[in-house]
MARBA-3410 file (N, C-alpha, C, O; in Angstrom, 1 decimal):
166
0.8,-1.2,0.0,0.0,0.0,0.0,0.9,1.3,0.0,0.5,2.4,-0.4 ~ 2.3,0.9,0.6,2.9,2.4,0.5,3.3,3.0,-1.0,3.2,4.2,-1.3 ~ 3.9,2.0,-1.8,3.7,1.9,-3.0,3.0,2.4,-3.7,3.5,3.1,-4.6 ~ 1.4,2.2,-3.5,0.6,2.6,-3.9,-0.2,4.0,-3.9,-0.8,4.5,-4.8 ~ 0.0,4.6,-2.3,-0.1,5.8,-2.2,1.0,6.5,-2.8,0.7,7.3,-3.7
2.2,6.5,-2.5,3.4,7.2,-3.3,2.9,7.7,-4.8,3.2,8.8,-5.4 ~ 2.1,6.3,-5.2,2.0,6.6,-6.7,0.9,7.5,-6.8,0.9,8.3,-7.8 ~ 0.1,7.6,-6.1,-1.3,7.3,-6.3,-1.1,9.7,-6.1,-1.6,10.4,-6.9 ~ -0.5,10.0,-5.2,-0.4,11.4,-5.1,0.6,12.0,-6.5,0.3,12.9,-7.2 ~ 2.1,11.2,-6.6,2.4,11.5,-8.6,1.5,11.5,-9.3,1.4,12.6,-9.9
0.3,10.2,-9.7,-1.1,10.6,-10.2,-1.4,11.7,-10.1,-1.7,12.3,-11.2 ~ -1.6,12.3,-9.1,-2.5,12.9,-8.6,-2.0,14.7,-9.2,-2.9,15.5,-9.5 ~ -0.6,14.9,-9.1,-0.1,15.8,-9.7,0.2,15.5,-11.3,0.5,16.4,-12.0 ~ 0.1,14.5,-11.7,-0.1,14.1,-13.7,-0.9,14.6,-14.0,-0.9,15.5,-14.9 ~ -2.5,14.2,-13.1,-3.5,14.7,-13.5,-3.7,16.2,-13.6,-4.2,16.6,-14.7
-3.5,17.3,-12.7,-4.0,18.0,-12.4,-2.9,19.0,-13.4,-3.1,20.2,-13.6 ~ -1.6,18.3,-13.8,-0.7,19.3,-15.2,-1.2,19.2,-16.2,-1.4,20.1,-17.0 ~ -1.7,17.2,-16.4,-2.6,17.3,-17.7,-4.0,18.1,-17.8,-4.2,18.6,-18.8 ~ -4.9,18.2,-16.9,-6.0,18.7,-17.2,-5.9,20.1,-16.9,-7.1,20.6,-16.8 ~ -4.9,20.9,-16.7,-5.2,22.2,-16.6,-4.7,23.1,-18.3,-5.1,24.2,-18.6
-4.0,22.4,-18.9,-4.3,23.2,-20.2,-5.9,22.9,-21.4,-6.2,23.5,-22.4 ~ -6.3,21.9,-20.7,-7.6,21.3,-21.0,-8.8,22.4,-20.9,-9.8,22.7,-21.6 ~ -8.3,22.9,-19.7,-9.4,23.5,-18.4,-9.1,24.8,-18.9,-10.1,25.5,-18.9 ~ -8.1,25.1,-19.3,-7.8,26.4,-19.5,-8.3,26.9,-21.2,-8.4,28.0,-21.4 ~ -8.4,25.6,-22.4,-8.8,26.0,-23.5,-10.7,26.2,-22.9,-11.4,27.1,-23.2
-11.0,25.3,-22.3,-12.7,25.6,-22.0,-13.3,26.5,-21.5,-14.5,26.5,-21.4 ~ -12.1,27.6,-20.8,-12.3,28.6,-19.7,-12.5,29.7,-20.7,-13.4,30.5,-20.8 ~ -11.1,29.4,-21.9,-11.3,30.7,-22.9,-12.5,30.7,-23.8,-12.8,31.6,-24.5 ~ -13.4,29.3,-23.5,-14.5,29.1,-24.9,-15.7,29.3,-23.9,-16.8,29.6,-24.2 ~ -15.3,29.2,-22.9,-16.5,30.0,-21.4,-17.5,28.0,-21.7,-18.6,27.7,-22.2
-16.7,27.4,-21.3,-17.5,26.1,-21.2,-17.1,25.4,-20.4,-17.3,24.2,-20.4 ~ -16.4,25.8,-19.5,-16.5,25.1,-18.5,-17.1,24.3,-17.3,-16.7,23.6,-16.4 ~ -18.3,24.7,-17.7,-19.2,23.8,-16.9,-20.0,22.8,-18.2,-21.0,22.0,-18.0 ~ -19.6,22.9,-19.1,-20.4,21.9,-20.1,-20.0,20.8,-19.8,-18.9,20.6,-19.3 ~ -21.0,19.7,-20.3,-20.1,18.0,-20.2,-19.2,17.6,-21.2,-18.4,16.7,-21.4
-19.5,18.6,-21.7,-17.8,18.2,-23.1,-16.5,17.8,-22.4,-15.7,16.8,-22.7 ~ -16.4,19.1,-21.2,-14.9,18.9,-20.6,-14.9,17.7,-19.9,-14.0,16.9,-19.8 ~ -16.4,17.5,-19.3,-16.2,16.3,-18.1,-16.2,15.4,-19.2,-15.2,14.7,-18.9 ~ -16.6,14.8,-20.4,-16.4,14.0,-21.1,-14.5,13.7,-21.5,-13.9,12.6,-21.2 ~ -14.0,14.8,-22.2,-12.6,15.1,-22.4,-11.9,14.0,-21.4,-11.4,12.9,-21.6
-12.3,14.9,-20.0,-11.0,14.5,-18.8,-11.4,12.8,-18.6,-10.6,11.9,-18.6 ~ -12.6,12.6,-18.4,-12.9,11.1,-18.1,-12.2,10.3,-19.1,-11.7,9.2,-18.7 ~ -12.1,10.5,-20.4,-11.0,10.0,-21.4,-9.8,10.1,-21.1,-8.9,9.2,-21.1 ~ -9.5,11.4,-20.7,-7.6,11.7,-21.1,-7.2,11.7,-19.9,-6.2,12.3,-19.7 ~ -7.8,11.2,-19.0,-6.7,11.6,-17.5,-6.2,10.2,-17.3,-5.1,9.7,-17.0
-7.5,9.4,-17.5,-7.4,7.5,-17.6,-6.2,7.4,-18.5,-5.4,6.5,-18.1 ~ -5.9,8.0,-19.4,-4.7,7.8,-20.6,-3.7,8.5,-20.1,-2.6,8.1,-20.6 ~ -3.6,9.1,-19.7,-2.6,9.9,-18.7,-1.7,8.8,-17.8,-0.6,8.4,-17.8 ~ -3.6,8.3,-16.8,-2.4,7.3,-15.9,-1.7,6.6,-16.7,-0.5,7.0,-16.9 ~ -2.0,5.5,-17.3,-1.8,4.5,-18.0,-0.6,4.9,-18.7,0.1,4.0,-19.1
-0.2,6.2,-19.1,0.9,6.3,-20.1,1.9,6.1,-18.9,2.7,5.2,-19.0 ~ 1.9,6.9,-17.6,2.6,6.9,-16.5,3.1,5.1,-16.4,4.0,4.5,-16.9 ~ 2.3,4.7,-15.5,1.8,3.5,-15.1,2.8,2.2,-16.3,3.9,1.6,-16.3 ~ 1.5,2.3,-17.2,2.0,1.5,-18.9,3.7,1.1,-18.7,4.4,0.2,-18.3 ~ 4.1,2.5,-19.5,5.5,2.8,-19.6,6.9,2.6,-18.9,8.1,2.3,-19.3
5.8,2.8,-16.9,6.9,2.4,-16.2,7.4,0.7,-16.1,8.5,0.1,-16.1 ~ 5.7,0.5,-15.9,6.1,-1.0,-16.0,7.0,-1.8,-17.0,8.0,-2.5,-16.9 ~ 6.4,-1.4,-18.2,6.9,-2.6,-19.3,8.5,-1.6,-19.5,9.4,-2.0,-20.2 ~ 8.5,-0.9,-19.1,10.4,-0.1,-19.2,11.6,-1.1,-18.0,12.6,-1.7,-18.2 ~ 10.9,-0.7,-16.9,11.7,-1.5,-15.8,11.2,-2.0,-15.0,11.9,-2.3,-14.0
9.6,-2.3,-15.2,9.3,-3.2,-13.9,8.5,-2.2,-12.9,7.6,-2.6,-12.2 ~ 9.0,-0.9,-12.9,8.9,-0.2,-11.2,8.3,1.1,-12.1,8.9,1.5,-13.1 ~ 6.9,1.6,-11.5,6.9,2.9,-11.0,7.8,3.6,-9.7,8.5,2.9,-9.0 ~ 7.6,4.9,-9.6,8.7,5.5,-8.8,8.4,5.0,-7.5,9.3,4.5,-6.8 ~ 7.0,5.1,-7.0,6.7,4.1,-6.0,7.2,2.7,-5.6,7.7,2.5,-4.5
7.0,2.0,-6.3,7.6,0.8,-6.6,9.1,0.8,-6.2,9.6,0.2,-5.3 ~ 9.6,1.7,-7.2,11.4,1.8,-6.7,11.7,1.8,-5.2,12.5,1.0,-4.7 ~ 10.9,3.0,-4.5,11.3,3.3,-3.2,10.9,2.3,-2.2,11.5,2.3,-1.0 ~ 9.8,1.4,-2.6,9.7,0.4,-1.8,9.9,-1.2,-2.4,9.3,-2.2,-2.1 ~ 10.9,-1.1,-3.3,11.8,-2.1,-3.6,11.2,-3.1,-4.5,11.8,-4.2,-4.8
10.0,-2.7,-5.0,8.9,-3.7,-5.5,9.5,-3.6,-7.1,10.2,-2.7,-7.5 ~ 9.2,-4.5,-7.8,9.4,-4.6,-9.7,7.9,-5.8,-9.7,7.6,-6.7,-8.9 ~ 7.2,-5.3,-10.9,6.0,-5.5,-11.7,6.7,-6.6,-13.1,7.3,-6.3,-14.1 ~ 6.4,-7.7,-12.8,6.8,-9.0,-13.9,5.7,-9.4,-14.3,4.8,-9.4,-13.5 ~ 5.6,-9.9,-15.9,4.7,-11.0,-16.2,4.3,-12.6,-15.4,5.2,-12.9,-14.6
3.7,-13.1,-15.5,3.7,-14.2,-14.6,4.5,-15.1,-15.4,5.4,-15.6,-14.8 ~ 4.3,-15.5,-17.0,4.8,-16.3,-18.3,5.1,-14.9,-19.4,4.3,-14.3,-20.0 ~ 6.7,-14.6,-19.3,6.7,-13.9,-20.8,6.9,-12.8,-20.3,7.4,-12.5,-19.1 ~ 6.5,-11.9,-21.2,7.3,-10.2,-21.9,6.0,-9.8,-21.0,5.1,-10.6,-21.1 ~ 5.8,-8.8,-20.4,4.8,-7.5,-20.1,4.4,-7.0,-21.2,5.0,-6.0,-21.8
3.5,-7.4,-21.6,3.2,-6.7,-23.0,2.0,-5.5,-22.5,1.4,-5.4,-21.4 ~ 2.2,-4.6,-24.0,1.1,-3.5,-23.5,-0.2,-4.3,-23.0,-0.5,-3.9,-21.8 ~ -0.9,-5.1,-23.4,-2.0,-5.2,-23.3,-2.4,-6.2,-21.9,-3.5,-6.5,-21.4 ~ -0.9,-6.6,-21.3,-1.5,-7.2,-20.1,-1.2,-6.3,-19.1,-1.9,-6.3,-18.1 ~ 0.0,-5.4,-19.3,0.0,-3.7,-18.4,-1.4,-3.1,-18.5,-1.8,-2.9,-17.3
-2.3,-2.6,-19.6,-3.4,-2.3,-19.8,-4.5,-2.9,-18.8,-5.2,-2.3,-18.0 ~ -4.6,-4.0,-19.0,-5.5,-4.8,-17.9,-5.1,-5.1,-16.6,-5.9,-5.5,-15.7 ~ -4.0,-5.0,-16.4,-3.6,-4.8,-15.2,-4.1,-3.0,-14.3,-4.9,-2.7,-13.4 ~ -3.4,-2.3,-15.0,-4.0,-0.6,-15.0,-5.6,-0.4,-14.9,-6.1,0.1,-13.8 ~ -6.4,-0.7,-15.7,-8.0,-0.9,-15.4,-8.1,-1.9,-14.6,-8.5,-1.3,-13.6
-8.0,-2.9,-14.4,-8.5,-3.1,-12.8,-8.0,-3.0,-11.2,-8.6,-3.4,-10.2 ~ -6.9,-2.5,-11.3,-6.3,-1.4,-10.7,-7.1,-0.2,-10.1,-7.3,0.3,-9.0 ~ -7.5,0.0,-11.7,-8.3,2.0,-11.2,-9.7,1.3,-11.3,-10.6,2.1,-11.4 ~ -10.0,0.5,-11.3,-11.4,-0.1,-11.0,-11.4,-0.3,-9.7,-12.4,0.3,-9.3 ~ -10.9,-0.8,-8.8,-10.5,-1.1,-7.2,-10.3,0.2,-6.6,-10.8,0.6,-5.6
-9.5,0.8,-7.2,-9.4,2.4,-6.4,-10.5,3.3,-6.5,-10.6,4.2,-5.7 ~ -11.6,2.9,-7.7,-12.6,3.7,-8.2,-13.5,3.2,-7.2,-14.2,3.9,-6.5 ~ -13.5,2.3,-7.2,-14.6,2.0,-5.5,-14.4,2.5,-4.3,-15.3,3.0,-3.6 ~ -13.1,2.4,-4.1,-12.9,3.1,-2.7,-13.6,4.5,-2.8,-14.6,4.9,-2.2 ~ -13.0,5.2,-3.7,-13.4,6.4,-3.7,-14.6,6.6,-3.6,-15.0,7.4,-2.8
-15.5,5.8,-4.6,-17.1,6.0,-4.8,-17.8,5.0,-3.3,-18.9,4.6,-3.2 ~ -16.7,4.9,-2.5,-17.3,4.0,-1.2,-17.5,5.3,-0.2,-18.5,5.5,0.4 ~ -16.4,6.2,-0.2,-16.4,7.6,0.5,-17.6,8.4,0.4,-18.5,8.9,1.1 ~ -17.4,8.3,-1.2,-18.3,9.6,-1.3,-19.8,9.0,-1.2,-20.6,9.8,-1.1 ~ -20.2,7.8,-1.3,-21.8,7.5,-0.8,-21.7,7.4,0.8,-22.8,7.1,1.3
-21.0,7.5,1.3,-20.7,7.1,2.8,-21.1,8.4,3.3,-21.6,8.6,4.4 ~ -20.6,9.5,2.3,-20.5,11.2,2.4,-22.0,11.2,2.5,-22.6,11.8,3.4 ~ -22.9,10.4,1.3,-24.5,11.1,1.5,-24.8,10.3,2.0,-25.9,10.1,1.5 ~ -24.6,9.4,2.8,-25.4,8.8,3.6,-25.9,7.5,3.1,-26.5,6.9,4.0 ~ -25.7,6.9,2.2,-26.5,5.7,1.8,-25.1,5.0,1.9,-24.2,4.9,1.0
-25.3,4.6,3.0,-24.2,3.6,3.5,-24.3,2.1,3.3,-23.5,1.5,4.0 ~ -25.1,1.3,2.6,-25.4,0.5,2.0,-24.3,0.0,0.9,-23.5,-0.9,1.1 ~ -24.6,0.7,0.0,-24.3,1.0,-1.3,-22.2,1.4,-1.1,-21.2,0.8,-1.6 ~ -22.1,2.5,0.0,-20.7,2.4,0.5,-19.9,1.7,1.1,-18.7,1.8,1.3 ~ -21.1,0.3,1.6,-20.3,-0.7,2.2,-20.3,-1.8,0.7,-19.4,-2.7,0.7
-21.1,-1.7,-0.1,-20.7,-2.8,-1.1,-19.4,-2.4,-1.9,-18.6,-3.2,-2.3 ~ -19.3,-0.9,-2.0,-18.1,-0.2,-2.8,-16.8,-0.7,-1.8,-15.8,-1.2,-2.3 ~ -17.0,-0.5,-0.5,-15.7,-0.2,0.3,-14.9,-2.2,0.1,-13.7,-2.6,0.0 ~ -16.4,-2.8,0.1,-16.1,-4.1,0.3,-15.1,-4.9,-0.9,-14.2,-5.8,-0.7 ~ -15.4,-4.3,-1.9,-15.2,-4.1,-3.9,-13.7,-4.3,-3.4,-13.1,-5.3,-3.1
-13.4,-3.2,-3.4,-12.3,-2.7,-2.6,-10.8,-3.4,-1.7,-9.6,-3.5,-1.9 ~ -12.0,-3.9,-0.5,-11.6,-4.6,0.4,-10.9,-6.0,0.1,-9.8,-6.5,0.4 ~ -12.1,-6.7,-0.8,-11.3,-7.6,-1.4,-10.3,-8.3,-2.3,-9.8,-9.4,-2.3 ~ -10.2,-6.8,-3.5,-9.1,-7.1,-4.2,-8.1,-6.9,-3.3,-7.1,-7.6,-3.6 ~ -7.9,-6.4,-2.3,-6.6,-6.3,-2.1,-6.1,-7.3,-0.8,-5.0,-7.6,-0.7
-7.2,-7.7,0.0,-7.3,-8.8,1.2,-7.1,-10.1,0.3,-6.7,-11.0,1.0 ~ -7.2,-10.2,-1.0,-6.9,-11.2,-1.6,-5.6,-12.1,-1.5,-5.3,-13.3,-1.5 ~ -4.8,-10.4,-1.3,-3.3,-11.1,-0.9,-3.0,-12.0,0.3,-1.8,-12.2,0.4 ~ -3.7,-12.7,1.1,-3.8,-12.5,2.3,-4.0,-14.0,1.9,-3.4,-14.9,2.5 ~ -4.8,-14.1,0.9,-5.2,-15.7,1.3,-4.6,-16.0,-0.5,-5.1,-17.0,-1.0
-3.5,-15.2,-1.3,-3.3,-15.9,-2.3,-2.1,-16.8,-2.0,-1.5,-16.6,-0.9 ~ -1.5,-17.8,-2.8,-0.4,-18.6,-1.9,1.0,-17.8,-2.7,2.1,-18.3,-2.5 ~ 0.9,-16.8,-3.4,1.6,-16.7,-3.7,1.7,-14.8,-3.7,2.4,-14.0,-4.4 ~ 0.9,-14.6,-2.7,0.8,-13.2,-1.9,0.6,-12.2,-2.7,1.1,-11.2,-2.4 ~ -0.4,-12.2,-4.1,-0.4,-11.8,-5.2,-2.3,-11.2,-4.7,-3.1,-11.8,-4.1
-2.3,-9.5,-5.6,-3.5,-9.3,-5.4,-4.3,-9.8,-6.9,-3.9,-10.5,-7.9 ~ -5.5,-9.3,-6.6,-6.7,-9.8,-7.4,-5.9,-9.5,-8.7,-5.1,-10.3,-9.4 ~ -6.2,-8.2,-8.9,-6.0,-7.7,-10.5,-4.0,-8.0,-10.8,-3.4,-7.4,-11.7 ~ -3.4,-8.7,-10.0,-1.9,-9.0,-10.4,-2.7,-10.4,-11.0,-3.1,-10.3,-12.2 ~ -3.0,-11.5,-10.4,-4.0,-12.5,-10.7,-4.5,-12.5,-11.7,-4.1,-13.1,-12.7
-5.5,-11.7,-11.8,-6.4,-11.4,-13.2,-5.7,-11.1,-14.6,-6.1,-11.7,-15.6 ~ -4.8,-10.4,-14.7,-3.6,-9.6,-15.5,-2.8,-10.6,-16.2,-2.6,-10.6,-17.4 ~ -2.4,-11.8,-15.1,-1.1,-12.5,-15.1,0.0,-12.1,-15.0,0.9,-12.5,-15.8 ~ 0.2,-11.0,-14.1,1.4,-10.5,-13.6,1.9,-10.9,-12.6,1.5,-12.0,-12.2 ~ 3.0,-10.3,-11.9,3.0,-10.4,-10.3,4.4,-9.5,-10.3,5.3,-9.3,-11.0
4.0,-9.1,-8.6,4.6,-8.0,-8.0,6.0,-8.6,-7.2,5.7,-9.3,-6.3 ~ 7.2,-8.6,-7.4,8.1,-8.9,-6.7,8.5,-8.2,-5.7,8.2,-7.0,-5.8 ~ 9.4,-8.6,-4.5,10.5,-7.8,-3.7,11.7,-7.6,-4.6,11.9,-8.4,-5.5 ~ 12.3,-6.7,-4.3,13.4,-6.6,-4.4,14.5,-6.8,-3.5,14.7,-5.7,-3.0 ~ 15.3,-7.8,-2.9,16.3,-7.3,-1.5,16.8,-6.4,-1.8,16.8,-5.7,-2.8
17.3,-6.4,-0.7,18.3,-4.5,-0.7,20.0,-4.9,-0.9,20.7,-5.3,0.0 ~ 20.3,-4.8,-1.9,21.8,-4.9,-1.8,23.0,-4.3,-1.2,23.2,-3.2,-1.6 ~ 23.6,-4.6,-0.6,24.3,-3.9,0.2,25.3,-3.1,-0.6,25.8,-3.5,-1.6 ~ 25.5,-1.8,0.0,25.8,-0.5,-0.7,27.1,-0.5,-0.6,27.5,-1.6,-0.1 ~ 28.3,0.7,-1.0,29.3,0.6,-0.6,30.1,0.5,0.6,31.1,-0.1,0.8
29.0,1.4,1.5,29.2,1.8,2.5,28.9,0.8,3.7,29.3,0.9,4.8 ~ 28.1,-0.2,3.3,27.4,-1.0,4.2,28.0,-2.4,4.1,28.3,-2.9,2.9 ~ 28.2,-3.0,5.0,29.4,-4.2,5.3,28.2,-5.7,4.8,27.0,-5.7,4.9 ~ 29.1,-6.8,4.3,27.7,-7.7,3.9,28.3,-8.7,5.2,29.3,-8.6,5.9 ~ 27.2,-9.7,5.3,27.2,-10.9,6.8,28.8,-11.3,6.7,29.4,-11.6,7.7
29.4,-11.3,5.7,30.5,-12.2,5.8,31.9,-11.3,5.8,33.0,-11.8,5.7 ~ 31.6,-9.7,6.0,32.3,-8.9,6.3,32.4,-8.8,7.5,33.5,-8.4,8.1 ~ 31.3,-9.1,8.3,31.1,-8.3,9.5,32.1,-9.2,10.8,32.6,-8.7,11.8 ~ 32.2,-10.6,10.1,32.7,-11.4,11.1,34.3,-11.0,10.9,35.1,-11.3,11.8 ~ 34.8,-10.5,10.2,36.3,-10.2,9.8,37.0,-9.0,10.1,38.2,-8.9,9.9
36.2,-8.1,10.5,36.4,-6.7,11.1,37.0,-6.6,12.5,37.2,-5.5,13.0
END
């Protein structure tokens, strides 16, 4: 999850660079409240992540998130191709698109409907919990899977078989 928030706030600044020259042609055509724009961004911000997201994966394995907490993104069988990055990416922002839409009915009150979202949610990622191979839903679904990386010891840092010789 830390991974995930790391990414999820870079998102969060992609979006809001890409859609402000967006925002800013509809401001000059005075349409900014039309559904044109909300149509626009519901297309290109999804293409946004995904270019993020896509790119890092099938380049090295790691979004920046990923780097800092040591994780790399592998096919299960084979190359990462675009199209199993792609399905991995949408059901990804499908699981996060719950959470979110779990808040905000929880916001109006029909807490029903926010516990089935929260639950949506709950499970792709509790999935790890009971997969045998500690893999969430949409890694599963995709045919991917998320690795550790160990930490290799740096220059500065002595390895086990240094330490006894010092």
């Amino acid at each position: 999850m830390g991974a995930n928030s790391f990414d999820a706030f870079l998102l969060l600044a992609l979006w809001v660079a890409a859609a402000a020259p967006i925002a800013i042609v509809f401001a000059i055509a005075n349409e900014l409240q039309s559904s044109a724009l909300q149509i626009v961004l519901r297309i290109y911000l999804p293409l946004v992540g995904f270019a993020y997201f896509g790119r890092a994966w099938m380049r090295s394995g790691q979004t920046f998130g990923m780097r800092a907490w040591r994780l790399s993104l592998r096919a299960a069988h084979g190359h990462l191709s675009v199209a199993r990055a792609g399905v991995r990416y949408v059901l990804a922002l499908l699981w996060w698109a719950s959470l979110i839409e779990g808040f905000a009915l929880a916001f109006e009150g029909r807490y029903h409907m926010a516990a089935f979202a929260l639950a949506l949610f709950g499970a792709a990622y509790f999935w790890i919990f009971f997969d045998p191979e500690a893999q969430a839903l949409h890694d599963r679904l995709s045919g991917t899977r998320v690795l550790f990386i160990p930490k290799s010891p740096g220059a500065g840092e002595k390895t086990h078989a240094d330490q006894g010789q010092s």
